[in-house]
C-alpha positions in Angstrom: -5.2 19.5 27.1 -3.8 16.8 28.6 0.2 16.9 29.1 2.1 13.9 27.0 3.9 11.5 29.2 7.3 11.1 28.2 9.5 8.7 28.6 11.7 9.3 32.4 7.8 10.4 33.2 6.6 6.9 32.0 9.7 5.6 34.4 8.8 7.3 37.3 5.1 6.2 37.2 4.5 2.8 35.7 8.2 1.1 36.1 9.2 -0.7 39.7 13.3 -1.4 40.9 16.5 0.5 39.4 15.7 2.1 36.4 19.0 3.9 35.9 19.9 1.6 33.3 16.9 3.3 31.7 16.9 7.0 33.2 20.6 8.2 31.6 19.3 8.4 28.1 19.1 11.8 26.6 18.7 11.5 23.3 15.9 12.1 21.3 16.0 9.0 19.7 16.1 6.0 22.6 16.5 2.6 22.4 15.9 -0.3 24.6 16.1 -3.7 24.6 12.5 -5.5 26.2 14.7 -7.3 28.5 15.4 -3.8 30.5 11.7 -3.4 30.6 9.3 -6.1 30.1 9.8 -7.3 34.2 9.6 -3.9 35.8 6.5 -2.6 34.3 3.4 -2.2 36.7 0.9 -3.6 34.9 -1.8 -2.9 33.5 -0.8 0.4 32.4 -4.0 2.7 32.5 -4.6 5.0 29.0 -2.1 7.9 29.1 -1.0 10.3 26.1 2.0 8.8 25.0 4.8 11.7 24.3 6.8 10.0 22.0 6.8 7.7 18.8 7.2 4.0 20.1 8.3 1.5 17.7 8.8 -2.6 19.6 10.0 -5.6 17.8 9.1 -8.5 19.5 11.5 -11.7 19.0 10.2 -13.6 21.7 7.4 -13.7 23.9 4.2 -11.5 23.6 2.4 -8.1 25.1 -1.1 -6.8 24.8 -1.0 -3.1 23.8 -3.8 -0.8 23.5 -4.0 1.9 20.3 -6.7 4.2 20.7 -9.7 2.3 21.4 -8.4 -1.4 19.8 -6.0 -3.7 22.0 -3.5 -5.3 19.8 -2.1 -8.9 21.0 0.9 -8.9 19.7 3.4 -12.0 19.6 6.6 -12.9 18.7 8.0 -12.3 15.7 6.0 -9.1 15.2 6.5 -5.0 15.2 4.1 -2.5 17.1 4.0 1.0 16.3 2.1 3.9 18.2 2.7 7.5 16.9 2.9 10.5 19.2 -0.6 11.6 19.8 -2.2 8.6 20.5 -3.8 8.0 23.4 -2.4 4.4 24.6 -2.3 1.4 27.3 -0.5 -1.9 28.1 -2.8 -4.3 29.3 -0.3 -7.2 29.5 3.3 -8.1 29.2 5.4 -11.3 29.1 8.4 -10.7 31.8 10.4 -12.6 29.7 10.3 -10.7 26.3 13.0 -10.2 24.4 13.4 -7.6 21.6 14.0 -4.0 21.2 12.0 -0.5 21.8 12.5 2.3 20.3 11.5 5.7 21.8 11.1 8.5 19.3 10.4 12.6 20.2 8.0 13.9 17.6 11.0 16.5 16.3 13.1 14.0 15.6 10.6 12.2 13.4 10.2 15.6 11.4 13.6 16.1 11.2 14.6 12.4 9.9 12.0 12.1 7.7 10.1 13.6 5.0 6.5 14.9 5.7 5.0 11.9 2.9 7.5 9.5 4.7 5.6 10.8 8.5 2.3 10.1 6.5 3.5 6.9 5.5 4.3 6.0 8.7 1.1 7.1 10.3 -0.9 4.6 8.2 1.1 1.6 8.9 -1.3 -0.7 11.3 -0.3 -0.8 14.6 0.7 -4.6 14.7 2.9 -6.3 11.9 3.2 -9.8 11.8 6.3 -10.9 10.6 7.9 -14.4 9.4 10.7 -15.6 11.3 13.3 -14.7 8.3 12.3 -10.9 8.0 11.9 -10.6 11.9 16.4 -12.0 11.5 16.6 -9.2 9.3 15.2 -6.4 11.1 16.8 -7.9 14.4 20.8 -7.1 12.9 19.0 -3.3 12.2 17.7 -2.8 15.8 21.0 -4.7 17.2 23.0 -2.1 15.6 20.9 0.7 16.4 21.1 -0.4 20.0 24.6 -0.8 19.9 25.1 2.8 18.4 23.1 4.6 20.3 25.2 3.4 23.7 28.2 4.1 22.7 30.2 6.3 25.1 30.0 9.2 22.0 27.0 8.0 19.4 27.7 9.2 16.1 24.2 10.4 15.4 23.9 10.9 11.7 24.9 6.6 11.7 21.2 6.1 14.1 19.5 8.6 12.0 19.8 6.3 9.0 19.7 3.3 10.6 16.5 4.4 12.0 15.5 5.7 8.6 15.9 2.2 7.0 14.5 0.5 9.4 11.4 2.0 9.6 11.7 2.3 5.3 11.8 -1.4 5.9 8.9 -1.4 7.7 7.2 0.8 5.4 7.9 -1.6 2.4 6.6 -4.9 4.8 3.0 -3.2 5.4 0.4 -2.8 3.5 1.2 1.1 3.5 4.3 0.1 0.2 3.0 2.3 -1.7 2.5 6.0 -2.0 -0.9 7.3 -0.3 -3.7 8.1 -2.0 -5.7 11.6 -2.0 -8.5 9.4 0.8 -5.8 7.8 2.7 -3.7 11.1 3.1 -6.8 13.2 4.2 -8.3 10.5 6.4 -5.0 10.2 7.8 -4.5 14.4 8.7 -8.3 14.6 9.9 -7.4 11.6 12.4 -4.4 13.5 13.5 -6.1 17.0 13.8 -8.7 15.2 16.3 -6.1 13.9 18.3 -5.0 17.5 18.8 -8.0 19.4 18.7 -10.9 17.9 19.7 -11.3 19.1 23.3 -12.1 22.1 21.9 -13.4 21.5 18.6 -15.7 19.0 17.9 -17.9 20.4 14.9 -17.2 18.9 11.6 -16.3 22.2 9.9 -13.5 23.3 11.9 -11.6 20.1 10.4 -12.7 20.7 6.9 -11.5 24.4 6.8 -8.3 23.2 8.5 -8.2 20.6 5.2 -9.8 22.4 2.7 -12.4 20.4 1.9 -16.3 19.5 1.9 -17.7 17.3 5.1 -19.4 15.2 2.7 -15.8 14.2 1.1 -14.1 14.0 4.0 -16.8 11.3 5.4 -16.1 9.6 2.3 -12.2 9.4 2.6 -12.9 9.0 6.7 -15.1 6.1 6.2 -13.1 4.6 3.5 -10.1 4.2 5.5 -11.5 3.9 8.7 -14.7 2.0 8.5 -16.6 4.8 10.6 -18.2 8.1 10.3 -16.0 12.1 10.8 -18.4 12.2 13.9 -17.7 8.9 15.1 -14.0 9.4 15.4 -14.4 12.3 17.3 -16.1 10.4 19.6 -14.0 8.0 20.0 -11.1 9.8 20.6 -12.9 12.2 23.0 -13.7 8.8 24.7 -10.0 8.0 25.1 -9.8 11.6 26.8 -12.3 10.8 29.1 -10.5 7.4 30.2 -7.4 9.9 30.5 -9.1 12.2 32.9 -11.0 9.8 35.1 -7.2 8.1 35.9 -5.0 11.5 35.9 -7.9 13.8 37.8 -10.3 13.7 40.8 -12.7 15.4 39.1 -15.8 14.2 39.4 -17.5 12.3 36.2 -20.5 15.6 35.4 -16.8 17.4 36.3 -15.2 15.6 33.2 -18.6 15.4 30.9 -19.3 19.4 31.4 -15.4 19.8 30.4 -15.8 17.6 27.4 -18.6 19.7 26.2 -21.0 16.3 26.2 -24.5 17.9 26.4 -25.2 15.7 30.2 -23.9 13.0 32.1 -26.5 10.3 31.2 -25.8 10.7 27.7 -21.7 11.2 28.5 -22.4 7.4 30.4 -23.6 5.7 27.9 -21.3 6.4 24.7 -18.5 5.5 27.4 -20.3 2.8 28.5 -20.3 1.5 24.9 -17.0 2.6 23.9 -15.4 1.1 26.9 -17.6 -1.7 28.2 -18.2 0.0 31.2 -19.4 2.7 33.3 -17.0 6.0 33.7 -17.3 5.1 37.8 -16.9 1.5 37.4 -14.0 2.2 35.2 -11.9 4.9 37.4 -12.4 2.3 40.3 -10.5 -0.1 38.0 -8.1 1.3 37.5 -7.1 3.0 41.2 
């Protein structure tokens, strides 16, 4: 499996200039604002296996962020969120953003919050417009966050809950206000299973044991909430792997199909091909 980049990682490899304003940090919980980032970042940042919980509000300006295989435009006044596990890319950034970002490990998510809130959270979309009034509000929450968390001595429980409300209050602005249902819950679990299994499980059944349930009903709840087929997904995220290896490896592309248990190269070139709009060669040379 591929190792999650975290965040000094993420500094080291994709940031240019002095990044000790950024590298001191050692919280599990960190927070930024997009004026200490936004100029410094080499763009375009390739797909890499994000090993945190990112959370941006964007106050001014705008940044194109890819989420698993969709690429979000997102612009000013709006909130992005990618949960660990994803496999992720910047395609764009505005030098002159301004904002916050919020870096969150996984155990700090399950310790904060309560495994429906997680679930919650997991089904928000990842781009949230936002009018200009609630963008004021969540601005004084991330403002104080900020301010908190660098203190010379943080009290941590105060960022815990401002944390807590302020992704409650992003909760409550989405779509995602209201408790999941049974489909949305399990569509939700299958789509995080895949993300952490599907290199070495790619049969239908191993997910449904892991859920309890029939393949025909989890189709249902996956194509319910997802627009697209159990099998589909899997594909899609083993895709996203692919993309992963051809920028992280020099293995060669049979190398990567072989390892990805696609039955032959041709076969492994075309899905990527139209997953990705191009060729697994004509993409690795893009991105070196």
């Amino acid at each position: 499996m591929e190792k999650p980049v975290n965040a000094d990682e993420f500094v080291a490899r994709f940031m240019v200039g002095n990044m000790d304003h950024l590298r001191y940090q050692h919280a599990a919980v960190k927070v930024f604002r997009l004026s200490e980032i936004a100029p410094y970042i080499k763009i375009p940042v390739p797909p890499i296996l994000f090993g945190y919980n990112l959370l941006v509000h964007i106050t001014e300006g705008s940044f194109a962020h890819q989420v698993g295989s969709k690429v979000y435009t997102v612009k000013a006044p709006a909130i992005l969120i990618s949960t660990y596990g994803n496999i992720a890319a910047i395609k764009s950034v505005d030098i002159s953003a301004k904002g916050h970002c919020v870096l969150i490990n996984d155990s700090a998510m399950t310790s904060i919050f309560r495994e429906q809130e997680i679930l919650n959270i997991f089904t928000i979309s990842p781009l949230l417009n936002l009018t200009v009034e609630t963008s004021l509000g969540l601005h004084q929450l991330f403002k104080l966050l900020y301010e908190e968390s660098h203190t010379p001595d943080p009290y941590k429980e105060l960022a815990e809950s401002l944390l807590k409300s302020l992704l409650l209050k992003i909760i409550k602005l989405s779509a995602s206000n209201h408790s999941l249902s049974r489909t949305q819950e399990i569509a939700t679990l299958f789509k995080q299973l895949v993300h952490k299994h599907c290199r070495k499980q790619k049969h239908i059944g191993f997910y449904t044991d892991k859920l309890a349930i029939s393949a025909n009903y989890l189709n249902r709840c996956v194509s319910a909430v997802y627009n697209k087929s159990s099998k589909q997904l899997i594909l899609e995220v083993l895709v996203m792997h692919a993309q992963l290896m051809l920028f992280e490896s020099s293995k060669s592309v049979s190398d990567i199909c072989y390892e990805l248990d696609f039955p032959d190269p041709s076969y492994f070139s075309r899905v990527f091909k139209k997953l990705v709009g191009m060729s697994p060669t004509d993409y690795r040379h893009s991105i070196k």
